[in-house]
Structures are given as structure tokens and as C-alpha cells.
C-alpha positions as CSV (number, residue, x, y, z in Angstrom):
1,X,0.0,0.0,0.0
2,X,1.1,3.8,-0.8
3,X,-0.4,6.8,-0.3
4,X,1.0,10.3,-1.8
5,X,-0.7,13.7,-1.3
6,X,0.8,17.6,-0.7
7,X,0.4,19.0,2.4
8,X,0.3,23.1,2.7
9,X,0.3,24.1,5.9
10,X,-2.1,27.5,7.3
11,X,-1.3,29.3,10.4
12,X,-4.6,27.7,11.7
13,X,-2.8,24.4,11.3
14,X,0.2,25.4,13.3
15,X,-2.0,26.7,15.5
16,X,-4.4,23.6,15.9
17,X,-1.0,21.6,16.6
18,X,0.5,23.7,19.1
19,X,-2.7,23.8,20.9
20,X,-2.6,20.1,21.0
21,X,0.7,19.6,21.4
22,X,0.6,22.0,24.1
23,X,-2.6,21.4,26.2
24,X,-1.7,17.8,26.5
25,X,1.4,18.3,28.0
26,X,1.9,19.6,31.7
27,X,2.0,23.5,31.0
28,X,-1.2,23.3,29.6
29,X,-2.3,21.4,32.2
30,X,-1.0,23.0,35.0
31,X,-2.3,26.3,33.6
32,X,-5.8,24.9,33.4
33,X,-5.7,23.5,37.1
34,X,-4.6,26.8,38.5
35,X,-6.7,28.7,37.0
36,X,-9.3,26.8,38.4
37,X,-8.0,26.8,42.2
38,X,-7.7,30.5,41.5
39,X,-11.2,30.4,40.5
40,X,-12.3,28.9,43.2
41,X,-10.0,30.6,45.5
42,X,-11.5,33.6,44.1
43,X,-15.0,32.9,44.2
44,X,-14.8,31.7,48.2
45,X,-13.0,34.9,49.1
46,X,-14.6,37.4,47.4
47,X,-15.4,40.0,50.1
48,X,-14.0,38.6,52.6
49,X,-10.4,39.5,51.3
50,X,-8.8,42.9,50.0
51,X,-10.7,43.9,46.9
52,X,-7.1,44.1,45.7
53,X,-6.0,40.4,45.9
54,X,-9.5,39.4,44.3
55,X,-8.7,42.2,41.5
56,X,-5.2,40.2,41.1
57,X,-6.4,36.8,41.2
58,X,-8.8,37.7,38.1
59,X,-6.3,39.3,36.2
60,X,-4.1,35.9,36.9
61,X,-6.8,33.7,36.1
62,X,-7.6,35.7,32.3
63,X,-3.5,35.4,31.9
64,X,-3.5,31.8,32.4
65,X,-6.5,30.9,30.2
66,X,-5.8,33.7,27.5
67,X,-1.9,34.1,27.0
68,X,-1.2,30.6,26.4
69,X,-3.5,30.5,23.2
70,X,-3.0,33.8,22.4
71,X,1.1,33.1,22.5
72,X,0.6,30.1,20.3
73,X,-1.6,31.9,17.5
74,X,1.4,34.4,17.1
75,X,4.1,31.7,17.6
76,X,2.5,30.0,14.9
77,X,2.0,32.8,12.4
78,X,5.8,33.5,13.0
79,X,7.0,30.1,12.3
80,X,4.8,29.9,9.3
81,X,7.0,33.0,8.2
82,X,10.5,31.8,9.6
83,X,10.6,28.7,8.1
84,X,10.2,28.3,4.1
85,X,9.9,24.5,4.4
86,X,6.9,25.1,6.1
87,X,5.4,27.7,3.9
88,X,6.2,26.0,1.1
89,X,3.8,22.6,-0.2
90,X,5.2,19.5,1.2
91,X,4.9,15.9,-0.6
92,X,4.4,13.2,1.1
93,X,4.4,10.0,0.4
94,X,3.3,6.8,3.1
95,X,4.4,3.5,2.5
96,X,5.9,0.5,4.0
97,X,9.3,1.8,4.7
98,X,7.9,4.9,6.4
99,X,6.9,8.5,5.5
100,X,8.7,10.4,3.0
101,X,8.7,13.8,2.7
102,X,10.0,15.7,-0.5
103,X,10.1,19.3,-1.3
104,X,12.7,21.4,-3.6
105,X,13.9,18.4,-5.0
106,X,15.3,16.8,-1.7
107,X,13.9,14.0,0.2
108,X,14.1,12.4,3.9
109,X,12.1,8.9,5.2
110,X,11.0,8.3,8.5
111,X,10.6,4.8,8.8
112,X,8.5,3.7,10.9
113,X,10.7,2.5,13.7
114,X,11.5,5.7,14.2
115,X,8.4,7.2,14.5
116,X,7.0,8.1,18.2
117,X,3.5,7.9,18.1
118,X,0.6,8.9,15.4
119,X,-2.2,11.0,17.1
120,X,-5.5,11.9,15.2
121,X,-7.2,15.1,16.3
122,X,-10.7,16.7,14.9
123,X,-8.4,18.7,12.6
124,X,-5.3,17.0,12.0
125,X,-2.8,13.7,11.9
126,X,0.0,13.8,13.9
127,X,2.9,11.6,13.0
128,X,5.9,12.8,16.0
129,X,9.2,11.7,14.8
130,X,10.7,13.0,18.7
131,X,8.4,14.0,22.0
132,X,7.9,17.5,20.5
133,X,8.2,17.7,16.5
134,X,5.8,16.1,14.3
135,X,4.7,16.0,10.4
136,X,1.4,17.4,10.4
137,X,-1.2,16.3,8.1
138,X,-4.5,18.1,8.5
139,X,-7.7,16.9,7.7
140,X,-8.7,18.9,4.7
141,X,-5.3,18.3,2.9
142,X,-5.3,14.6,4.0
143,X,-8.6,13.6,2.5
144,X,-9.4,10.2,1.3
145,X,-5.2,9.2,2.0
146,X,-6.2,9.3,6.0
147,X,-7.6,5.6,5.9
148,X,-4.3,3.9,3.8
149,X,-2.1,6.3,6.3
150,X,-4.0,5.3,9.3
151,X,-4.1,1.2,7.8
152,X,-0.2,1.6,7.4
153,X,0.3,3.1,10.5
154,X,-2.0,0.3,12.3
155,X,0.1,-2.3,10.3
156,X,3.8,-0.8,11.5
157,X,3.7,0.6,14.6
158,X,2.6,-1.0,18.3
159,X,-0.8,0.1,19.7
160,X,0.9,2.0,22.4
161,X,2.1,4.5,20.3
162,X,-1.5,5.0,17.9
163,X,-4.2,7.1,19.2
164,X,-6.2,7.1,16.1
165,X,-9.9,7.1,16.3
């Protein structure tokens, strides 16, 4: 089995994966737990405390659940425009040595013992070659090639490292 499609990537994209990337890790985490206890903190003491603190713990509450998305909508916009290999339309091709990706007339393989997990989102597929980096496939540009990816994918790797719906 092969599958071949081009893959341009959209600041939304980026954007999509970093919030992923980024939530399911323990920043995004931790960010989303305080701003609960400060919620709650907030919400128990209100009155009791200096109008000050509770003015402080609001403003720390809208950082925590506002600057982290907002931070990655810009990061992404700026390595859209950093990077040319990412600006530029990437062709891929999926088969039973790995995936290869070819663009300007060079080429690299990942074969698939190297890969670290595949993770489908709502938007996109996520093929990480480390803990942090990661070919990104969305949806849209993926099309009818997401089942033979997904079926190669299946076929390769061990269920521990698919979290494919």
C-alpha cells in the first residue's frame, strides 16, 4: 500500500497543533488546574479579602487561560514566516518503509521505527518523529489518504504509540 498527497500548511494548522501539542502536555495542564484553584479561591474569598487580591487573582486567572493560546496563534504565524519549508507545499508519500517527505527536490524517510507515536485530532494527523516535532497532516489536505495512512500506520507501529480514532 502507498499513499502520496501535498500537504500546505495554514497558520490555523500550526495553531491547531501547538494547541494540541501544548494542552496535552503539563503546561497546559497546569495552567488549566490553577486557573481553576484561582477560581475557586477567588470565588470563596470574594469580600472577605482585600478587593485588591481578588482584582489580582482575576487578572491571573484571564493570563493563564488567555496568554497561552493567544502566544501560540502568534508563535504559529511566526514560524509559518520563519521557516520556508513550512510555507512551502510538502509531498508526502506513506508506505511500507515509512513516511517520506520531498520538497525542492530533496527527500528524507522516517521509517516507521523511528516514529514516536501517530495521534489523530478533529483537525489534524499527527505523525511525531521525537516527543515535540511532528509531520502534520490536517484533515482537509489529508482527504481520502487518512484511511491507507491510518491502515499503514496500524500495520507498523505498536498500539501503544496509535491514538487514532
Amino acid at each position: 500500500m502507498r499513499e502520496e498527497f501535498d500537504v500546505n500548511l495554514t497558520p490555523d494548522d500550526m495553531y491547531r497543533f501547538n494547541m494540541y501539542h501544548t494542552y496535552h502536555g503539563f503546561h497546559g495542564i497546569f495552567s488549566i488546574v490553577m486557573a481553576i484553584l484561582l477560581t475557586v479561591f477567588t470565588v470563596m474569598n470574594w469580600g472577605k479579602v482585600n478587593l485588591t487580591y481578588s482584582v489580582i487573582c482575576i487578572f491571573a486567572i484571564l493570563l493563564l487561560l488567555f496568554f497561552m493560546p493567544l502566544n501560540l496563534k502568534n508563535h504559529a504565524k511566526i514560524q509559518l514566516k520563519r521557516y520556508e519549508a513550512l510555507r512551502n507545499t510538502q509531498h508526502f508519500t506513506v508506505d511500507e518503509r515509512g513516511v517520506t517527505i520531498s520538497q525542492n527536490g530533496e527527500e528524507a524517510t522516517l521509517e516507521w521505527k523511528q516514529v514516536y507515536k501517530v495521534v489523530e485530532t478533529k483537525s489534524n494527523l499527527l505523525i511525531y518523529s521525537t516527543r515535540v516535532n511532528a509531520y502534520v497532516f490536517p484533515m482537509r489536505e489529508l482527504g481520502t489518504h487518512r484511511d491507507g495512512v491510518v491502515a499503514l500506520a496500524k500495520e507498523h507501529l505498536e498500539t501503544y504509540r496509535l491514538h487514532v480514532k
